[in-house]
C-alpha positions in Angstrom: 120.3 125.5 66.1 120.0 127.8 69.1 122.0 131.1 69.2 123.3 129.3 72.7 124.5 126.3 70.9 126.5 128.5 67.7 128.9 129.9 70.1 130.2 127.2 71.9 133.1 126.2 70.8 134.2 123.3 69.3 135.6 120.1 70.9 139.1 120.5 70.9 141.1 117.9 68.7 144.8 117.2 69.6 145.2 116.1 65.8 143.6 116.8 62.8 141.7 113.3 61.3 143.7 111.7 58.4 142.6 112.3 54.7 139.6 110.1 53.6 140.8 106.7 52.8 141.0 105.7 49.3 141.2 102.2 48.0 144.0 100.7 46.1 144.0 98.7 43.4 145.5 96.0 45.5 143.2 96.0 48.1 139.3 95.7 48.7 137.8 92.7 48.1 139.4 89.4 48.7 139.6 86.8 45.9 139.5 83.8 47.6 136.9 84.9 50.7 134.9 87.4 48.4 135.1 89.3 52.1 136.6 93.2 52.1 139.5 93.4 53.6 140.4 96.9 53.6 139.3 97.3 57.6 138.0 100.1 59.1 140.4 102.5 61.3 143.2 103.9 60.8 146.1 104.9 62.7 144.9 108.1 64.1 148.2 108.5 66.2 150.5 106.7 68.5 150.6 107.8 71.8 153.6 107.6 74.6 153.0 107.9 78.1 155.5 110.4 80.5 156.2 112.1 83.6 157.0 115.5 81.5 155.1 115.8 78.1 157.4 118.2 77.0 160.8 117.4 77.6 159.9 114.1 75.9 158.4 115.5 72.5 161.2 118.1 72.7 164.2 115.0 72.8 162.1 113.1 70.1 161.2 116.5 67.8 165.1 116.8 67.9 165.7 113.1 66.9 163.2 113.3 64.5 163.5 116.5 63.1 159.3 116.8 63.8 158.0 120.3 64.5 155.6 120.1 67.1 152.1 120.9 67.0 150.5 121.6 70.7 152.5 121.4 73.9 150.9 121.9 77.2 151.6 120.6 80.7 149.5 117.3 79.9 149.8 116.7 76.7 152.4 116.9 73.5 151.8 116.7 69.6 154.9 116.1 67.0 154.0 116.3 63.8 155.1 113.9 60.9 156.2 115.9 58.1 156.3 113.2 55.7 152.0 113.0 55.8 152.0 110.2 58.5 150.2 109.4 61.8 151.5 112.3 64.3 153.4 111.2 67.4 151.8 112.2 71.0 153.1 112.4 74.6 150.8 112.3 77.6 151.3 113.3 80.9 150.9 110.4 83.5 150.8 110.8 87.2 153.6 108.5 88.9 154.8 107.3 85.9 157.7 104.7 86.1 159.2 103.1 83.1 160.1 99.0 83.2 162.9 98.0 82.6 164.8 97.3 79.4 164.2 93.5 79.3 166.8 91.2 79.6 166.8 88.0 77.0 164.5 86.2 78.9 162.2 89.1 80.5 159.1 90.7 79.1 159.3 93.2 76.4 156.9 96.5 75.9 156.3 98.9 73.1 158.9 100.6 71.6 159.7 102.9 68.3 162.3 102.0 65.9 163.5 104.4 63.3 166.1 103.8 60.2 168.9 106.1 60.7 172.3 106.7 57.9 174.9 106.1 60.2 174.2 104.2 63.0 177.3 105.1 65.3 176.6 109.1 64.2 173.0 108.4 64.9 173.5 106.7 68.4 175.9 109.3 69.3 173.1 112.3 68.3 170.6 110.2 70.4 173.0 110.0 73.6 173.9 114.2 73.0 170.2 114.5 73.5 169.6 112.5 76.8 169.4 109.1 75.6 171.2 106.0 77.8 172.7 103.4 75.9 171.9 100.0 78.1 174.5 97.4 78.3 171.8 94.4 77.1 171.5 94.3 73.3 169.6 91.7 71.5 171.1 92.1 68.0 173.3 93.4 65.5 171.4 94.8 62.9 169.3 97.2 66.1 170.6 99.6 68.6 168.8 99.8 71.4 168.7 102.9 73.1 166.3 104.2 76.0 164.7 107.7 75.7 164.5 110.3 78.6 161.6 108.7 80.2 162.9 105.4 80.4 161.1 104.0 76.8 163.7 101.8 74.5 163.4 102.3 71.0 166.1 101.0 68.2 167.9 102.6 65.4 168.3 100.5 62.9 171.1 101.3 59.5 168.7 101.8 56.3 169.5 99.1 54.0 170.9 100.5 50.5 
């Protein structure tokens, strides 16, 4: 290697790769196709796309309780403290959210997360900047929308 090439530096990574994979028991090859079955990515992270990078990690760190990572102008990293795929928020130019779908519209991405108390939990998530919308398709799932116009649902946990 030149003495040119040794000081460049390196790429920069928004996240660090996840630990090599290691198969379980249960998966690997399957019995009745004799095919592996294990696939071959995983979930590096999930990415939302904003107007502001960093008022939108900042109102999901809270909800979350995620430290973040990296935070520029263009580009936001939350971290998963339980070992999981990080969370990321990328600046888009003229970004406009849709619409909350209605029962018969079209529905997009969203994030759902278990919550305790779901009336305590909604009522953190609207102190923070989230809007309730009137439409709700169940009982079980709140739907709230996030600062950039995203829904996601709170859901009780189960005990």
């Amino acid at each position: 290697m030149s003495d040119l090439a040794a000081e460049q530096p390196a790429p920069y990574v928004p996240y660090a790769p996840p630990a090599p994979y290691e198969q379980s028991a249960t998966s690997g090859q399957s019995a009745q196709s004799g095919q592996d079955d294990t696939g071959f990515a995983r979930l590096a992270m999930v990415t939302i796309d904003c107007a502001d990078p960093v008022a939108l990690a900042s109102f999901y760190g809270e909800l979350l309780g995620w430290e973040t990572r990296h935070v520029d102008e263009h580009f936001a990293i939350l971290d998963n403290p339980e070992g999981g795929s990080p969370l990321g928020f990328g600046r888009v130019t003229d970004y406009r959210p849709q619409p909350w779908t209605e029962p018969d519209g079209s529905k997009h991405f969203h994030l759902d997360f278990y919550v305790d108390d779901l009336d305590e939990a909604t009522a953190k998530a609207l102190a923070l900047g989230a809007t309730e919308p009137s439409y709700q398709h169940g009982r079980t799932l709140r739907v709230l929308i996030d600062p950039a116009g995203h829904p996601f649902g709170l859901a009780p946990l189960e005990q």
